[in-house]
TORVEXPA-985896 format. One record per residue (C-alpha): residue number from 1; residue in three letters; chain; y, z, x. Coordinates in Angstrom, 3 decimals, m for minus. Example, Ala and Ser with C-alpha at 12.3 -4.5 7.8 and 13.67 -1.06 7.14 Angstrom:
<nodes>
> num, residuo, cadena, py, pz, px
> 1, ala, A, m4.500, 7.800, 12.300
> 2, ser, A, m1.060, 7.140, 13.670
</nodes>
This chain:
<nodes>
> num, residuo, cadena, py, pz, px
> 1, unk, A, 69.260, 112.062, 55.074
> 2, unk, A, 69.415, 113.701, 58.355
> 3, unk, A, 70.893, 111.866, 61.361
> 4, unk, A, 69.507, 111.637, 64.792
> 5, unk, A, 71.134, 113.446, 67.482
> 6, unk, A, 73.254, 111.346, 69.810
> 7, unk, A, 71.791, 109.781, 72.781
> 8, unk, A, 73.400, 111.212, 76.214
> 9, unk, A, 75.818, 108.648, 77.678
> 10, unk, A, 74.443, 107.888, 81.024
> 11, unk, A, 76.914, 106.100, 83.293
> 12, unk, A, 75.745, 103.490, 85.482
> 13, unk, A, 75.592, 103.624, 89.095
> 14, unk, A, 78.642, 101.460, 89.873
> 15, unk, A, 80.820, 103.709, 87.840
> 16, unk, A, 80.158, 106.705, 90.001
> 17, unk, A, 80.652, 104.331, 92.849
> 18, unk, A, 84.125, 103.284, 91.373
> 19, unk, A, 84.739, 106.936, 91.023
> 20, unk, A, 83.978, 108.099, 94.272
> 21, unk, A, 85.479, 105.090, 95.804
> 22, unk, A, 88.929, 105.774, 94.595
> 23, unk, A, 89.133, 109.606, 94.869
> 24, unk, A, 88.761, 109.049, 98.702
> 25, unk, A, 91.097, 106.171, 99.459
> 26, unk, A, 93.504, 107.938, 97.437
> 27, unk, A, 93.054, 111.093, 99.591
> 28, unk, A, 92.974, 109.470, 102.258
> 29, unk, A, 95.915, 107.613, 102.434
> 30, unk, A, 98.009, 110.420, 101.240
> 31, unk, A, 97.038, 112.400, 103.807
> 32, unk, A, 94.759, 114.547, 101.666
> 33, unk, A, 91.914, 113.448, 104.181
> 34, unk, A, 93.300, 114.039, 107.136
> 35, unk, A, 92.798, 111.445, 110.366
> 36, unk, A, 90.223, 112.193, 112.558
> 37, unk, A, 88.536, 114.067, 109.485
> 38, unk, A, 84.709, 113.199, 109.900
> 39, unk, A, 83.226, 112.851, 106.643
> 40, unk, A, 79.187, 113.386, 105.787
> 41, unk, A, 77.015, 111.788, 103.139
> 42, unk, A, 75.456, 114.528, 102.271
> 43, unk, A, 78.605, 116.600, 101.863
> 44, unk, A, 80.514, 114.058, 100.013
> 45, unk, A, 77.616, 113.935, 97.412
> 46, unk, A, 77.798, 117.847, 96.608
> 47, unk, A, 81.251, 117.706, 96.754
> 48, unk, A, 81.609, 114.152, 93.667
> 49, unk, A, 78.392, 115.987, 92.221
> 50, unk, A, 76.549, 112.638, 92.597
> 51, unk, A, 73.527, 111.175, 94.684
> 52, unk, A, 74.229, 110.093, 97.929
> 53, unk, A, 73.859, 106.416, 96.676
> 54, unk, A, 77.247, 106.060, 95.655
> 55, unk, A, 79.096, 107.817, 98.568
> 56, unk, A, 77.398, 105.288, 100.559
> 57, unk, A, 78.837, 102.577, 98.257
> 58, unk, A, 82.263, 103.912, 98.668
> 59, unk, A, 81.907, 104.827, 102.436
> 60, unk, A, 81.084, 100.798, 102.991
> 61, unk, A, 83.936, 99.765, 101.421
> 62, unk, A, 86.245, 101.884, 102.768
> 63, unk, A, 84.962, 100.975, 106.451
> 64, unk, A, 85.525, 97.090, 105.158
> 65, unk, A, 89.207, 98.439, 104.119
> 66, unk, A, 89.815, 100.083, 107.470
> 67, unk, A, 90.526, 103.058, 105.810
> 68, unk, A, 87.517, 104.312, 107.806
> 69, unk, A, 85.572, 104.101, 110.879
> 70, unk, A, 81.761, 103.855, 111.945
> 71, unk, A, 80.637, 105.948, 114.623
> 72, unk, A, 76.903, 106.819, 116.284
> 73, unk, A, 74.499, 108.565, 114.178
> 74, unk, A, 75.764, 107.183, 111.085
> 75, unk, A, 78.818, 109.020, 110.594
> 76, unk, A, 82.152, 108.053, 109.684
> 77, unk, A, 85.789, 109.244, 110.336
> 78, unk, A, 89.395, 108.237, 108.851
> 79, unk, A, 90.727, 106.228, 112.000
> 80, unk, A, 93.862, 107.547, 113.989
> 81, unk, A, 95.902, 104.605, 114.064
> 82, unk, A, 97.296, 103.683, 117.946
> 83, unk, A, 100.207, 101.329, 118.457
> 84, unk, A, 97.940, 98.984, 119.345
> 85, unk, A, 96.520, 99.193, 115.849
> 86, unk, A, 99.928, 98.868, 114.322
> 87, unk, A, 100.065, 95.641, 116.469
> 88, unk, A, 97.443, 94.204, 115.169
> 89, unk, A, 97.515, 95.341, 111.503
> 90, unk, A, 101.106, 93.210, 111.233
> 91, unk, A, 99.913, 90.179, 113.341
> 92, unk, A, 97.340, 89.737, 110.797
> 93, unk, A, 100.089, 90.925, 107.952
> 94, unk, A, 102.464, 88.027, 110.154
> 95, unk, A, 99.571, 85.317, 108.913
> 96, unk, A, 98.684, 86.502, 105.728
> 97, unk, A, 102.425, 86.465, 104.335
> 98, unk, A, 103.597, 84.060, 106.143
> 99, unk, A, 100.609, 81.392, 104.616
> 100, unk, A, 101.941, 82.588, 101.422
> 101, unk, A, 105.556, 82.041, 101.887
> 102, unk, A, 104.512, 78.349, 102.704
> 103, unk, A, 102.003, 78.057, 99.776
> 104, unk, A, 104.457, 79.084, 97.149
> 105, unk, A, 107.289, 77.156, 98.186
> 106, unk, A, 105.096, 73.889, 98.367
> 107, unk, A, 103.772, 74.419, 95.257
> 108, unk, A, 106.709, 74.750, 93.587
> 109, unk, A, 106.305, 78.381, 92.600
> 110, unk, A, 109.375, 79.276, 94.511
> 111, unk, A, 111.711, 80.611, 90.765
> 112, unk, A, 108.682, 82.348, 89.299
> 113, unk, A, 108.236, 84.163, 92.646
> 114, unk, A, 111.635, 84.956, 93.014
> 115, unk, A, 111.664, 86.929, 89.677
> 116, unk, A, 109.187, 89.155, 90.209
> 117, unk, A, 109.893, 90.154, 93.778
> 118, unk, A, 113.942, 90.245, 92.760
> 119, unk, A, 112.292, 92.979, 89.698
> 120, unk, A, 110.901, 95.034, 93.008
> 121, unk, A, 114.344, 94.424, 94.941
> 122, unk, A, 116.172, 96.459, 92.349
> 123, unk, A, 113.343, 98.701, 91.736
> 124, unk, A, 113.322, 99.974, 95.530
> 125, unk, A, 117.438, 99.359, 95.359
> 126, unk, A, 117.543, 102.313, 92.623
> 127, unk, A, 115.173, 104.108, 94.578
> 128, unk, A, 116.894, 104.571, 97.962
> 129, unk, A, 120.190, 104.806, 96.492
> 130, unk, A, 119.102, 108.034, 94.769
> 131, unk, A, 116.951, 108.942, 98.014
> 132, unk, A, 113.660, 108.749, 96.397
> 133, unk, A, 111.959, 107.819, 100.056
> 134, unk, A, 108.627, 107.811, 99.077
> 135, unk, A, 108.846, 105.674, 95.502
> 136, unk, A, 110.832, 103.799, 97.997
> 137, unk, A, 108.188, 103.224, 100.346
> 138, unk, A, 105.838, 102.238, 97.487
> 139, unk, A, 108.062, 99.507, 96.420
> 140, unk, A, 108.448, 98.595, 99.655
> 141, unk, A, 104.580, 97.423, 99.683
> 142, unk, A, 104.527, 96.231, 96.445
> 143, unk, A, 106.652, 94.269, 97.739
> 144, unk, A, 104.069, 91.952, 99.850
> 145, unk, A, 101.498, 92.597, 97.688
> 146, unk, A, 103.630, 90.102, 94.880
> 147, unk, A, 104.752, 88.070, 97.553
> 148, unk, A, 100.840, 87.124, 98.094
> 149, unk, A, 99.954, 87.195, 94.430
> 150, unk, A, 102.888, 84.775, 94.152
> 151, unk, A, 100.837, 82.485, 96.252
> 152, unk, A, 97.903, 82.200, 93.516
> 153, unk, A, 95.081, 82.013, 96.046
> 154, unk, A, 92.561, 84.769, 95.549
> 155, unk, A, 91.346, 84.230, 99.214
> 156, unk, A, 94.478, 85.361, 100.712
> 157, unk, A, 95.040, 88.360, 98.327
> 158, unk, A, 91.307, 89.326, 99.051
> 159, unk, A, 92.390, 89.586, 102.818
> 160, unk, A, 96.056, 90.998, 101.884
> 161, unk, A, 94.337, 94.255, 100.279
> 162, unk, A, 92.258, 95.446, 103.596
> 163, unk, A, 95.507, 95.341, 105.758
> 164, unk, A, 97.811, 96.736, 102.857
> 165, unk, A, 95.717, 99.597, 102.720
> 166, unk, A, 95.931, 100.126, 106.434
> 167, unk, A, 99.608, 99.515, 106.335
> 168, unk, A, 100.043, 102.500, 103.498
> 169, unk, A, 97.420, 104.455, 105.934
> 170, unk, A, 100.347, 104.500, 108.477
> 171, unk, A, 103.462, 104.558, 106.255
> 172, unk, A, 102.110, 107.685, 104.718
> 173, unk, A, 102.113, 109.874, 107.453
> 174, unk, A, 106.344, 108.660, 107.640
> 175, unk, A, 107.627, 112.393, 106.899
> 176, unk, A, 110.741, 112.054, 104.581
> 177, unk, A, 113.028, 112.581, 106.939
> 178, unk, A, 111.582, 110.044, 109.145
> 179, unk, A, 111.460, 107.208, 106.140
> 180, unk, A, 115.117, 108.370, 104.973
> 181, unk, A, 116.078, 107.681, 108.904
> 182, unk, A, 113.600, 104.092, 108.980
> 183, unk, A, 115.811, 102.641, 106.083
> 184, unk, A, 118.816, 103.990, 106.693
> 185, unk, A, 118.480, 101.779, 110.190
> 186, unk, A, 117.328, 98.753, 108.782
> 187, unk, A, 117.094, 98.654, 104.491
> 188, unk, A, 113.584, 97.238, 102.899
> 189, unk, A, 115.877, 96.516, 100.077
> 190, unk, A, 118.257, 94.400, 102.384
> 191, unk, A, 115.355, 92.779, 104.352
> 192, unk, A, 113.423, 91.904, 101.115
> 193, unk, A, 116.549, 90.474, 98.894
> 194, unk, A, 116.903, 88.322, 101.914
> 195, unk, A, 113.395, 87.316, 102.169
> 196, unk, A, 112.958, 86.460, 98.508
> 197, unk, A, 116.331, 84.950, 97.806
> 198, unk, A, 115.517, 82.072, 101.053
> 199, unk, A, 112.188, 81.742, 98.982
> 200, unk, A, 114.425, 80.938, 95.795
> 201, unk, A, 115.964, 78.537, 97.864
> 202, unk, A, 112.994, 76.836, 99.071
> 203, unk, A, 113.903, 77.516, 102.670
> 204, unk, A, 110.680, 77.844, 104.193
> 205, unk, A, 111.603, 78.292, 108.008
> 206, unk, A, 114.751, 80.717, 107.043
> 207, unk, A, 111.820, 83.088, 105.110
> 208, unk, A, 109.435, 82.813, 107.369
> 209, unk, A, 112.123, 83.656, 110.485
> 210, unk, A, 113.272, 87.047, 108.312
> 211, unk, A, 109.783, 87.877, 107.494
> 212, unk, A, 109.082, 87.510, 110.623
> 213, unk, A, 112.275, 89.451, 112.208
> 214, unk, A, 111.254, 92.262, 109.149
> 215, unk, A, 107.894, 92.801, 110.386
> 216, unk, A, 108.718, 93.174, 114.304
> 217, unk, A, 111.427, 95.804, 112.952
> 218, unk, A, 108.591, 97.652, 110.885
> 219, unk, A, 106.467, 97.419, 114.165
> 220, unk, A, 109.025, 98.899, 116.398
> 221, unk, A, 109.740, 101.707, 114.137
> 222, unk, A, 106.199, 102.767, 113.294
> 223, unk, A, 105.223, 102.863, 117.198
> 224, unk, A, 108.119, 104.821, 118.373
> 225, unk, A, 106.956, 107.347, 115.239
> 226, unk, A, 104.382, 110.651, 115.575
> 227, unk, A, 101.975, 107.899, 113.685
> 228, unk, A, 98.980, 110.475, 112.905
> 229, unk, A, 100.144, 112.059, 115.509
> 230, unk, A, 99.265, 109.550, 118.200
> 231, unk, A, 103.005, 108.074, 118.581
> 232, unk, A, 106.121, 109.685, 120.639
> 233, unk, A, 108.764, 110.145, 118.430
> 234, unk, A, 111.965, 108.814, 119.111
> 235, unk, A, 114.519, 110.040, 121.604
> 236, unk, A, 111.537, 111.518, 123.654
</nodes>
């Protein structure tokens, strides 16, 4: 008995958008994509080998991540961060984190929290200590991003991941040198043992006064930095 040939696999629309979606945040915040890079529909869609449906898909959620920017005519460009950006990225960061703080503590979730950012603590501890700077820096978001999971409200992580990703938008264009120099001056490991330990404790004002006192630190540093090139670096 002979058997029929198998059917192609076609993959559905959304999976190409997935596809397309994560190739280019991942470029772009690693630099691959370069700020100020303008980026075209129609060369996007050669480029992935798809229709231009799902590069459309992928550019819209990528301007709702901030990871891009609308401009006239319908094209699009990865934004060059200003200090006033930075500014407002961490005032927003400031709110998010800082609702979260309160929200686990209240609820009780203050031990369970603790253990999984004191798991990071040691993580980005090992990592600095052997001058890994940029498995540093991701611990040093992934961080936040189980501080606000801690908090269990999907509402507040939903907001989290479009200023996360324009946080790692800046940190990424830290050279080595200049993230070796950022925590050599003030530790993420230091800052975020001391965060999570007055969480332990249930100490809501002392965690939200070093979260607080951690992000005006971060904000200082990454405006005095060549931030996509739009910062003066120090000393100058």
């Amino acid at each position: 008995m002979s058997q029929e040939p198998a059917r192609p696999i076609r993959l559905p629309r959304e999976t190409f958008a997935s596809m397309v979606l994560d190739r280019l945040r991942e470029d772009i915040i690693d630099g691959t994509v370069a700020a100020g890079t303008q980026l075209s529909e129609v060369e996007l869609a050669k480029s992935f080998g798809v229709s231009r449906g799902p590069i459309r898909e992928a550019i819209q959620r990528l301007v709702q991540e901030g990871l891009l920017r609308g401009e006239p005519h319908r094209r699009v460009s990865v934004p060059v961060l200003t200090k006033e950006d930075i500014a407002d990225i961490y005032l927003a960061r400031t709110a998010l984190e800082s609702a979260a703080v309160q929200s686990i503590i209240a609820s009780g979730k203050s031990e369970a929290a603790y253990k999984d950012l004191d798991n990071n603590v040691m993580a980005e501890a090992a990592a600095e200590a052997s001058g890994d700077w940029q498995t540093a820096k991701k611990y040093d978001l992934e961080f936040h991003t189980i501080l606000v999971a801690a908090s269990g409200s999907q509402r507040l992580q939903r907001m989290f991941s479009t200023v996360i990703s324009e946080t790692r938008l800046c940190m990424e264009a830290l050279t080595t040198e200049e993230a070796q120099h950022q925590l050599n001056q003030s530790p993420d490991e230091v800052n975020h043992r001391r965060i999570s330990e007055l969480i332990r404790d249930g100490d809501t004002a002392g965690a939200l006064a070093a979260l607080r006192k951690h992000f005006d630190d971060a904000v200082a540093t990454l405006t005095s930095l060549a931030c996509r090139g739009q910062q003066t670096p120090p000393g100058e």
